[in-house]
PDB file of the backbone (N, CA, C, O) and the ligand in Angstrom, with CONECT records:
HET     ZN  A 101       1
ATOM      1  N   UNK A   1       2.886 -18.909  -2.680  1.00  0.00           N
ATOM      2  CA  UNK A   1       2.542 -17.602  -2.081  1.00  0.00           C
ATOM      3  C   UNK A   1       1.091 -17.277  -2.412  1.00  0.00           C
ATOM      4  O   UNK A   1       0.751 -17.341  -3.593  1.00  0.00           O
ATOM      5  N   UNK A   2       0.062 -16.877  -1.330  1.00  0.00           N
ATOM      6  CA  UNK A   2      -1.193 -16.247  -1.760  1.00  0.00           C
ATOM      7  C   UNK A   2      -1.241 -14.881  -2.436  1.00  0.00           C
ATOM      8  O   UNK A   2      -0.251 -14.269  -2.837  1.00  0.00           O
ATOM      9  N   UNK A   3      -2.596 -14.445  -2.523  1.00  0.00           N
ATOM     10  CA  UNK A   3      -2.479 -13.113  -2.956  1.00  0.00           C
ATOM     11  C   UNK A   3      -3.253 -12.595  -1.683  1.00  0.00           C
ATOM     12  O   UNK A   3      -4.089 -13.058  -0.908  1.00  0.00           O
ATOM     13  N   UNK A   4      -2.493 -11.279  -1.862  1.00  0.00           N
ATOM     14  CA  UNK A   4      -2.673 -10.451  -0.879  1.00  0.00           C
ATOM     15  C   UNK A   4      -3.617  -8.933  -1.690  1.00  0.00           C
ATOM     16  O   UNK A   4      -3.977  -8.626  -2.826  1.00  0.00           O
ATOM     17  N   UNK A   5      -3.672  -8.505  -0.706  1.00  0.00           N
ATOM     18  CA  UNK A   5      -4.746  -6.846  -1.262  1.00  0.00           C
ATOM     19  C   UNK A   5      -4.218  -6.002  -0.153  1.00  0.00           C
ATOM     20  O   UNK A   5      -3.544  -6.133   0.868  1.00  0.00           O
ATOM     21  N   UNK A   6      -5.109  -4.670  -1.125  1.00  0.00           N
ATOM     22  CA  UNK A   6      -3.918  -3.669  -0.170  1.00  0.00           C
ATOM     23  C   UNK A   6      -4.916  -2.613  -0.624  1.00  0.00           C
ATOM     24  O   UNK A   6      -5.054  -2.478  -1.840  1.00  0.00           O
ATOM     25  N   UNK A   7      -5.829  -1.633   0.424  1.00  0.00           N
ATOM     26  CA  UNK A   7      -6.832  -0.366  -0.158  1.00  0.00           C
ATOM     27  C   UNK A   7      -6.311   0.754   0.720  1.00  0.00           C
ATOM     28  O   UNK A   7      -6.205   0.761   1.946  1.00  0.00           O
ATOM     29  N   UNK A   8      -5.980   1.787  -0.238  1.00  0.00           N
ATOM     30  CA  UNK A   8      -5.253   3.044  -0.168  1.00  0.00           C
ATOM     31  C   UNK A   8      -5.731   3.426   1.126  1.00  0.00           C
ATOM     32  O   UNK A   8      -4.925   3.711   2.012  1.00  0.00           O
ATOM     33  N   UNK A   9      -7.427   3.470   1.389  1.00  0.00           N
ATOM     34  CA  UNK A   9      -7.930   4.085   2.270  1.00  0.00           C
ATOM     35  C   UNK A   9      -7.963   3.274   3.271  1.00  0.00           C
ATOM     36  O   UNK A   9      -8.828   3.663   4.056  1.00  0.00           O
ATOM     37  N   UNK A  10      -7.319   2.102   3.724  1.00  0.00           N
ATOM     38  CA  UNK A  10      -6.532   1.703   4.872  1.00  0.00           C
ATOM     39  C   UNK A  10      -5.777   2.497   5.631  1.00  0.00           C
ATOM     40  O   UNK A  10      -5.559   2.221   6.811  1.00  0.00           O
ATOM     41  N   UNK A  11      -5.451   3.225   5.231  1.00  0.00           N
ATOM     42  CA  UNK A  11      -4.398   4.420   5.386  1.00  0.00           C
ATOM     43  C   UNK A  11      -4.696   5.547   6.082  1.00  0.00           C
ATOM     44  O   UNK A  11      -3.968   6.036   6.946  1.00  0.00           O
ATOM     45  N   UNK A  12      -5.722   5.962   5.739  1.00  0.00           N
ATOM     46  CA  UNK A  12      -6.581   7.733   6.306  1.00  0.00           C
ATOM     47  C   UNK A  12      -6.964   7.984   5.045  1.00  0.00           C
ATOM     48  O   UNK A  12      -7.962   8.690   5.183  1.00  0.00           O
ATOM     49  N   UNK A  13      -6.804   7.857   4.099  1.00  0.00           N
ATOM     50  CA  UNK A  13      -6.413   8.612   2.514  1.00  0.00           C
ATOM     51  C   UNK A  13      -7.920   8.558   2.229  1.00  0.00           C
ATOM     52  O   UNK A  13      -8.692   7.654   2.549  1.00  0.00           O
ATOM     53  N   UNK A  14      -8.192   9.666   1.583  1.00  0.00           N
ATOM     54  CA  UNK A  14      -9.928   9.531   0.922  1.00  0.00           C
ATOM     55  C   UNK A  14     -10.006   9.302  -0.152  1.00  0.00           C
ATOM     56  O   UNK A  14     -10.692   9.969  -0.927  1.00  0.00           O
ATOM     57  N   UNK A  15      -9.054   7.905  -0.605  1.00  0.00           N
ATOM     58  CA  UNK A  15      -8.772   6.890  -1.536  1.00  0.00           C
ATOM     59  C   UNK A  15      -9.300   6.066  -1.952  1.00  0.00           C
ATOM     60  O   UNK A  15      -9.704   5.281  -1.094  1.00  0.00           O
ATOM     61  N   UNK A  16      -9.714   5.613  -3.741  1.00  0.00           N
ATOM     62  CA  UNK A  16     -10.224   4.609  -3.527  1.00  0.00           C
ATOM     63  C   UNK A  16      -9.645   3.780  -4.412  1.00  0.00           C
ATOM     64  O   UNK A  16     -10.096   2.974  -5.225  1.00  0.00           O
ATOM     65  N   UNK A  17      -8.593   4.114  -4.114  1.00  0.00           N
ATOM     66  CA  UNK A  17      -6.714   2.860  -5.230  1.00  0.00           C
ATOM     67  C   UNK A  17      -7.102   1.521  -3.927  1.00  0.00           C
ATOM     68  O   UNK A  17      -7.467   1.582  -2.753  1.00  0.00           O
ATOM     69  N   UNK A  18      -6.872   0.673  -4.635  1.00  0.00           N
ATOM     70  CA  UNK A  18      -6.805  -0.740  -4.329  1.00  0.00           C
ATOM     71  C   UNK A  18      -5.944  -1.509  -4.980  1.00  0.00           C
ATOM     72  O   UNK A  18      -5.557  -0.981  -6.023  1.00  0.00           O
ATOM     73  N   UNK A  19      -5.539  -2.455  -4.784  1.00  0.00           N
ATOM     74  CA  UNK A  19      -4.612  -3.510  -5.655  1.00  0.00           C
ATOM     75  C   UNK A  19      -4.803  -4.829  -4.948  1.00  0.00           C
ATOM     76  O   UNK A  19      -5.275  -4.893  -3.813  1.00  0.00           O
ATOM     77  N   UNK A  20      -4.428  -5.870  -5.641  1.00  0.00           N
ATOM     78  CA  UNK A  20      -4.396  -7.368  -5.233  1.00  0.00           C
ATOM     79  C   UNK A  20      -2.672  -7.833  -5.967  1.00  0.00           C
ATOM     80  O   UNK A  20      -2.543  -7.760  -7.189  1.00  0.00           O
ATOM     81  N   UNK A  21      -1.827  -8.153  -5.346  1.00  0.00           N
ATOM     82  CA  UNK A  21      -0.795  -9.010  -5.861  1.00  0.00           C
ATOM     83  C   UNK A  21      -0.536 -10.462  -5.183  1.00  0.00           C
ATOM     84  O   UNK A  21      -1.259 -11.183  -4.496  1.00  0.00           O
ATOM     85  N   UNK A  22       0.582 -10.573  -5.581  1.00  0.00           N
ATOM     86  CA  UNK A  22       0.864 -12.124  -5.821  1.00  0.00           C
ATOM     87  C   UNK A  22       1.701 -11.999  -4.648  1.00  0.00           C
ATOM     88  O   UNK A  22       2.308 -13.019  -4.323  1.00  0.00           O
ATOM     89  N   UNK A  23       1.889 -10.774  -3.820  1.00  0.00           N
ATOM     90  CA  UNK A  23       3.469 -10.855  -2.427  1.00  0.00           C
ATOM     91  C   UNK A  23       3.513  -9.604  -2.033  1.00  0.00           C
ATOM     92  O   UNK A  23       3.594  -8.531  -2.632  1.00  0.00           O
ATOM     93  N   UNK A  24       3.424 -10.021  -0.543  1.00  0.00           N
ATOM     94  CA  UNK A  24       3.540  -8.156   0.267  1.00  0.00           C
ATOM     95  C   UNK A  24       4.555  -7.103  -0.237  1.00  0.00           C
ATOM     96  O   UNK A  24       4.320  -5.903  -0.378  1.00  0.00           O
ATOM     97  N   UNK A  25       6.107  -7.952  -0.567  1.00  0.00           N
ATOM     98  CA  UNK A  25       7.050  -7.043  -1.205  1.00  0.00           C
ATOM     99  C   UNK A  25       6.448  -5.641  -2.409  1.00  0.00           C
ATOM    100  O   UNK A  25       6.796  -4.472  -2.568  1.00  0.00           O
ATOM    101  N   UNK A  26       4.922  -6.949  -3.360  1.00  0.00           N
ATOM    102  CA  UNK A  26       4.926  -6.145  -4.651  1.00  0.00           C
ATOM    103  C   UNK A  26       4.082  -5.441  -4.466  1.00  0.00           C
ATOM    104  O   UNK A  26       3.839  -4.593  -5.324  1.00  0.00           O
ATOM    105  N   UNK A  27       3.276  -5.514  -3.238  1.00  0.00           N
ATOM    106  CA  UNK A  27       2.694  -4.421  -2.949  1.00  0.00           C
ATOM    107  C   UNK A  27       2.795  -3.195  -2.376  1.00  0.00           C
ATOM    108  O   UNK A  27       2.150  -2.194  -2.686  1.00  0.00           O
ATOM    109  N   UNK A  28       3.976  -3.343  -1.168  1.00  0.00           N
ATOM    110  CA  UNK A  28       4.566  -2.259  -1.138  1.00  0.00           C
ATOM    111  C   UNK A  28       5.429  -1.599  -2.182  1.00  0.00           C
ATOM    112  O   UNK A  28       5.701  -0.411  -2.005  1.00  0.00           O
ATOM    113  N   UNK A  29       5.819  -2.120  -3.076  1.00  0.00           N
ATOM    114  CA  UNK A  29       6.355  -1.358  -4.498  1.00  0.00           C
ATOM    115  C   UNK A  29       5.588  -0.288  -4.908  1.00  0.00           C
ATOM    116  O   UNK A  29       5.822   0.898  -5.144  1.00  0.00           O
ATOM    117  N   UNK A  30       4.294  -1.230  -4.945  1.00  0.00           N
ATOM    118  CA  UNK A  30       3.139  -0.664  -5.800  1.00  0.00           C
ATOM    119  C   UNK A  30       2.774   0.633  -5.200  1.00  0.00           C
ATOM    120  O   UNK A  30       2.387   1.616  -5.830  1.00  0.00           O
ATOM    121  N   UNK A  31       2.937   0.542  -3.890  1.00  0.00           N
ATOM    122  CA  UNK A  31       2.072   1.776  -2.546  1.00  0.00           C
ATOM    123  C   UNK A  31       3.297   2.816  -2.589  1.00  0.00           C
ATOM    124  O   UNK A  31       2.944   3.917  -2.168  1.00  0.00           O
ATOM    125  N   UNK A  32       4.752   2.755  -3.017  1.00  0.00           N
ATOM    126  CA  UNK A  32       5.609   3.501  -2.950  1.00  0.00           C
ATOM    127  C   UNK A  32       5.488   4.840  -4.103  1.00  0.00           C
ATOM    128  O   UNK A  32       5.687   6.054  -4.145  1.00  0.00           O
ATOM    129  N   UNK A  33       5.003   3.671  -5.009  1.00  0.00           N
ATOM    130  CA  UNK A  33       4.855   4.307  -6.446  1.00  0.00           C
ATOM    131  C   UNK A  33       3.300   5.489  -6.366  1.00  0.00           C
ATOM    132  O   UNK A  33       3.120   6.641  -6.761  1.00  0.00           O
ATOM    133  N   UNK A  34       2.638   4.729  -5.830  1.00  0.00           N
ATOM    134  CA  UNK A  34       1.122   5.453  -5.553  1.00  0.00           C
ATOM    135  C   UNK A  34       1.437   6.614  -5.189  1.00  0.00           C
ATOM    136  O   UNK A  34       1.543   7.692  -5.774  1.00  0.00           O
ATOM    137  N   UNK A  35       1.681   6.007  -3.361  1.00  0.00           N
ATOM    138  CA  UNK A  35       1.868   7.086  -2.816  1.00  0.00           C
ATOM    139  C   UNK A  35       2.732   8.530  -3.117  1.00  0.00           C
ATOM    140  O   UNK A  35       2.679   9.479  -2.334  1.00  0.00           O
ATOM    141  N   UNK A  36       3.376   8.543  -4.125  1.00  0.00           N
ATOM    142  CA  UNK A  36       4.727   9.633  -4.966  1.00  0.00           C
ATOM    143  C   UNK A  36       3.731  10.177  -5.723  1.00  0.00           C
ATOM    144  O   UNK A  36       3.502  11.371  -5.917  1.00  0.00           O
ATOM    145  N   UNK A  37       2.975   8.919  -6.267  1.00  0.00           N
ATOM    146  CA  UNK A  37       2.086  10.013  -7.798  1.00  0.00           C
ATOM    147  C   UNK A  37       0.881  10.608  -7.210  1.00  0.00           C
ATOM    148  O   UNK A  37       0.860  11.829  -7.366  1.00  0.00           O
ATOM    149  N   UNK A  38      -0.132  10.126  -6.578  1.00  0.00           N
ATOM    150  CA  UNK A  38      -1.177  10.179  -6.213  1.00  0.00           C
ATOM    151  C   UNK A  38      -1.452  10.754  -5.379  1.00  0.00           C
ATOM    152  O   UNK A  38      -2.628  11.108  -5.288  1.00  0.00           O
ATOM    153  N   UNK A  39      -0.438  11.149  -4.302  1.00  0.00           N
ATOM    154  CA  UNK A  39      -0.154  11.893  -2.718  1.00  0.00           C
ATOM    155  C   UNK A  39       0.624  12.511  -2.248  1.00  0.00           C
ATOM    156  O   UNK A  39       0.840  12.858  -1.087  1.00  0.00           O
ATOM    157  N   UNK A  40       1.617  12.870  -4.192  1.00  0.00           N
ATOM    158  CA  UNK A  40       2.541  13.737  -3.543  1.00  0.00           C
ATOM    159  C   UNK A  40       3.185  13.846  -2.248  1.00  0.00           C
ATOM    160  O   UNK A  40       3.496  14.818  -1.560  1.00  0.00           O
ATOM    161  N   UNK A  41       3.352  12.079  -2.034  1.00  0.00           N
ATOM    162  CA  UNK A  41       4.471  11.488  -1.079  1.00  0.00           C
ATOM    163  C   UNK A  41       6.426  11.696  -1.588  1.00  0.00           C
ATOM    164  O   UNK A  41       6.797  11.745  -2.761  1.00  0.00           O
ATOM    165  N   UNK A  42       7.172  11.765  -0.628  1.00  0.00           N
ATOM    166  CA  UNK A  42       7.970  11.204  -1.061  1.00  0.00           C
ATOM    167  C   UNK A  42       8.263   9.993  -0.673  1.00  0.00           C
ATOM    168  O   UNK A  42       7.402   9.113  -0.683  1.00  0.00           O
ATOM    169  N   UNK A  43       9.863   9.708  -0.164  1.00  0.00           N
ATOM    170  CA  UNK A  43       9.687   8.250  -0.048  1.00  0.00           C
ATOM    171  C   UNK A  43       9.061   8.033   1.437  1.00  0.00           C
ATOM    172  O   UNK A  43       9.513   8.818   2.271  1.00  0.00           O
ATOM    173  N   UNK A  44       8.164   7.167   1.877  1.00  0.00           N
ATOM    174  CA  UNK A  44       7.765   6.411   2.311  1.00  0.00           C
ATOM    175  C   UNK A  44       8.539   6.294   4.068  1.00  0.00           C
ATOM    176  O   UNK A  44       9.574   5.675   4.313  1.00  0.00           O
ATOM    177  N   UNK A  45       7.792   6.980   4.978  1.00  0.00           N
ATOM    178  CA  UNK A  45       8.514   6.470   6.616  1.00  0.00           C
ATOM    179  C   UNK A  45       8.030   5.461   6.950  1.00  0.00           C
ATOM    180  O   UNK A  45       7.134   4.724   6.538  1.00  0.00           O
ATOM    181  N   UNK A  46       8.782   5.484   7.837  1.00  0.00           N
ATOM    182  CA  UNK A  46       9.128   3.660   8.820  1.00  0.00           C
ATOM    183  C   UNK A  46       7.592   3.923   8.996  1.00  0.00           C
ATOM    184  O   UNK A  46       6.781   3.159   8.473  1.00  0.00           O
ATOM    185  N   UNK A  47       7.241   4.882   9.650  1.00  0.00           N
ATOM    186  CA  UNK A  47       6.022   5.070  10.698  1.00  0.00           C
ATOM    187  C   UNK A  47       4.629   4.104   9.326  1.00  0.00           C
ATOM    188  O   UNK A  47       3.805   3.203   9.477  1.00  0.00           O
ATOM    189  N   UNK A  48       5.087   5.008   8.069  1.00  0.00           N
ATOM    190  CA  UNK A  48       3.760   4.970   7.162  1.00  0.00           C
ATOM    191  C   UNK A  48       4.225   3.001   6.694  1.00  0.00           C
ATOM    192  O   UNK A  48       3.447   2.092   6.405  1.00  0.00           O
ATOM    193  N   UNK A  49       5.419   2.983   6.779  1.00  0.00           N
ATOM    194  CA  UNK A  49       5.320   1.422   6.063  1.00  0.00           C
ATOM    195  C   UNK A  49       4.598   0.442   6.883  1.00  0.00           C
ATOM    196  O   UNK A  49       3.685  -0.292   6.505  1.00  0.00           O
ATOM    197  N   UNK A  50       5.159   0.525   8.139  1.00  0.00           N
ATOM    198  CA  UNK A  50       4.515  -0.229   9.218  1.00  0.00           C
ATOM    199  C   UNK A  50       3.199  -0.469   8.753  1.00  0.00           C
ATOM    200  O   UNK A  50       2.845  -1.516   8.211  1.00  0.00           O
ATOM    201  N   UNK A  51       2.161   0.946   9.068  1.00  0.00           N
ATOM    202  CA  UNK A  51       0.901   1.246   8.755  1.00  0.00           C
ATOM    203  C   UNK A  51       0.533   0.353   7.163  1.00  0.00           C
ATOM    204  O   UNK A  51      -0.576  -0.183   7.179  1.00  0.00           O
ATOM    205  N   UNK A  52       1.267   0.182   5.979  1.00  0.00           N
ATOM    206  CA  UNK A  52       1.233  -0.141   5.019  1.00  0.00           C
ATOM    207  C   UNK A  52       1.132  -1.959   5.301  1.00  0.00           C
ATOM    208  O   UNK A  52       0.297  -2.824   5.034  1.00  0.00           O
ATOM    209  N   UNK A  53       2.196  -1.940   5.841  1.00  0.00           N
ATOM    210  CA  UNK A  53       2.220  -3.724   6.058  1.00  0.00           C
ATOM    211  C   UNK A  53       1.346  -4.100   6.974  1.00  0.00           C
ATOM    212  O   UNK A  53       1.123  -5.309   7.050  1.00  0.00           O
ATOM    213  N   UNK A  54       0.776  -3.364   7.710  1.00  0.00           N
ATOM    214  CA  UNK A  54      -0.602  -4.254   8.739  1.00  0.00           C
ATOM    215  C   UNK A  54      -2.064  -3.963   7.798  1.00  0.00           C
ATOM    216  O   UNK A  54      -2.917  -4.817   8.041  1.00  0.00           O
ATOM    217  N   UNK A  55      -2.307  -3.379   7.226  1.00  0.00           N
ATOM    218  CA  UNK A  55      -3.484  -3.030   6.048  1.00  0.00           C
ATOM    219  C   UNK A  55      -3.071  -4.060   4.726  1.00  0.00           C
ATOM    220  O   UNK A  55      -3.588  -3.861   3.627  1.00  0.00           O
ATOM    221  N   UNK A  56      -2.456  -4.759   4.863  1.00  0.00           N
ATOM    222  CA  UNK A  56      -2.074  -5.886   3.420  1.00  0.00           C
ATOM    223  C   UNK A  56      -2.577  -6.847   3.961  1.00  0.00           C
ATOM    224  O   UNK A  56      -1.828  -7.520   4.670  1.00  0.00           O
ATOM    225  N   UNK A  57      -3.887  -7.224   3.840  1.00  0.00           N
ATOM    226  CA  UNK A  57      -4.247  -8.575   4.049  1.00  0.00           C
ATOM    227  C   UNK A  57      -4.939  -9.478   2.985  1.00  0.00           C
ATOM    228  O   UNK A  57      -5.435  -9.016   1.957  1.00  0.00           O
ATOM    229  N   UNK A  58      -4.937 -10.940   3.341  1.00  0.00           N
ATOM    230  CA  UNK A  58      -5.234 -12.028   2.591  1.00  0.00           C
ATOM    231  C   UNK A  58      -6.483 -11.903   1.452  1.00  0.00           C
ATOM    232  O   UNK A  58      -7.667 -11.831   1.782  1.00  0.00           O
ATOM    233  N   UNK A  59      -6.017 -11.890   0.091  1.00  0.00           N
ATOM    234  CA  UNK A  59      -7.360 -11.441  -1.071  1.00  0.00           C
ATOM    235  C   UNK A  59      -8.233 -12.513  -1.021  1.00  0.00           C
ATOM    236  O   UNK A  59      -9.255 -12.510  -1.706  1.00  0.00           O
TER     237      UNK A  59
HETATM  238 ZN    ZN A 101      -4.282   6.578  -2.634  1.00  0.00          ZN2+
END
């Protein structure tokens, strides 16, 4: 598996959280968790994951 990256402000967000993991799964973990602490998200819509999984690209 490569590593992948993932920047908050992919999103709209006037963010500047970034991450690199080892698998899209652990990055959406990671963006679930963000997004709750950081954005006073709750959990996560279809609409925003989508948006989440096309902004995860190759580190
Ligand atoms: Zn953020």
């Amino acid at each position: 598996m490569s590593a992948v990256k993932f920047e908050c402000r992919s999103l709209g967000f006037p963010c500047e959280w970034a991450l690199r993991a080892g698998s899209k799964a652990e990055i959406v973990e990671r963006v679930r968790e963000h997004a709750r602490c950081a954005h006073n998200m709750g959990e996560l819509s279809t609409d925003l994951l989508v948006k989440v999984e096309h902004a995860i690209v190759p580190a």
